[in-house]
C-alpha positions as CSV (number, residue, x, y, z in Angstrom):
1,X,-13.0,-7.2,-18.8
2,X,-14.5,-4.9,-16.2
3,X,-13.6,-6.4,-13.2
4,X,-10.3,-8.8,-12.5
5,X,-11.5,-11.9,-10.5
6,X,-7.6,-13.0,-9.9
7,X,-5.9,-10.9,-6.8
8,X,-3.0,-11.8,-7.2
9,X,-1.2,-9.0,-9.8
10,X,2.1,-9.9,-11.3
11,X,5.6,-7.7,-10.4
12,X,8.7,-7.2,-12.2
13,X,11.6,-8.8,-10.9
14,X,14.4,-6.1,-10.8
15,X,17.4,-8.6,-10.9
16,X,16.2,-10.5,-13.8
17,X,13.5,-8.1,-15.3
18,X,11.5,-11.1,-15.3
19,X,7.5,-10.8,-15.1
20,X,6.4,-13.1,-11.9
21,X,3.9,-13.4,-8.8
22,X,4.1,-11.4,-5.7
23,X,6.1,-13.4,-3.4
24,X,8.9,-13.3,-1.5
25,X,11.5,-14.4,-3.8
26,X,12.0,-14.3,-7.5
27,X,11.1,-18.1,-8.5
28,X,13.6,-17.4,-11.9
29,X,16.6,-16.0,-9.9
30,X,16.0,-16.4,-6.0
31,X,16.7,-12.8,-4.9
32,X,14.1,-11.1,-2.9
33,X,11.6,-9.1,-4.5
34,X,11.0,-5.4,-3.1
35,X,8.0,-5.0,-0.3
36,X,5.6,-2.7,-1.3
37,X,5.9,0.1,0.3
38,X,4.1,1.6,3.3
39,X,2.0,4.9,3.7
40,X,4.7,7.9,3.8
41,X,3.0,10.0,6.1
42,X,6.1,12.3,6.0
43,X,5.0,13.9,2.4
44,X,1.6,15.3,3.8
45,X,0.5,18.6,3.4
46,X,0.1,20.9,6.0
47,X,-3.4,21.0,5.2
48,X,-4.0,17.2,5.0
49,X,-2.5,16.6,8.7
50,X,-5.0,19.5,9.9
51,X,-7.6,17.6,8.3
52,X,-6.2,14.0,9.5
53,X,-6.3,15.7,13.4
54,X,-9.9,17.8,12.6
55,X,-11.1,13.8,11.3
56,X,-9.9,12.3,14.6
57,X,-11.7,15.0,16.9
58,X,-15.1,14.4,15.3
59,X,-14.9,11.0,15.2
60,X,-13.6,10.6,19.0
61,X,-16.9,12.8,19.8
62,X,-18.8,10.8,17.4
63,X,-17.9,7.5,19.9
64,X,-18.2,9.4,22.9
65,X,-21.8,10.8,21.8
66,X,-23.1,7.1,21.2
């Protein structure tokens, strides 16, 4: 199948090891499952954040030009 209709993917439970649905709690054991994590802006490059900043400029004048 090319394409998953279902958005919901399944996670691994790492108290039980048991396969079940992104939710807060483990339905099987009742511990909370871990949140996903967040973007770690702390392992860019030096060269990414020049581009991040060099991104932000153009697209500020890109507003201000409309």
């Amino acid at each position: 199948m090319l394409y998953d209709s279902s958005p919901q993917k399944e996670v691994v439970c790492p108290n039980c090891g048991k396969v079940v649905p992104p939710t807060k709690r483990c339905p099987n054991c009742g511990n909370y499952l871990p949140r996903k994590k967040r973007f770690d802006f702390e392992k860019l490059t030096v060269g990414e954040i020049l581009l991040l900043i060099l991104g932000a400029i153009m697209l500020g004048i890109g507003f201000v030009a409309l």
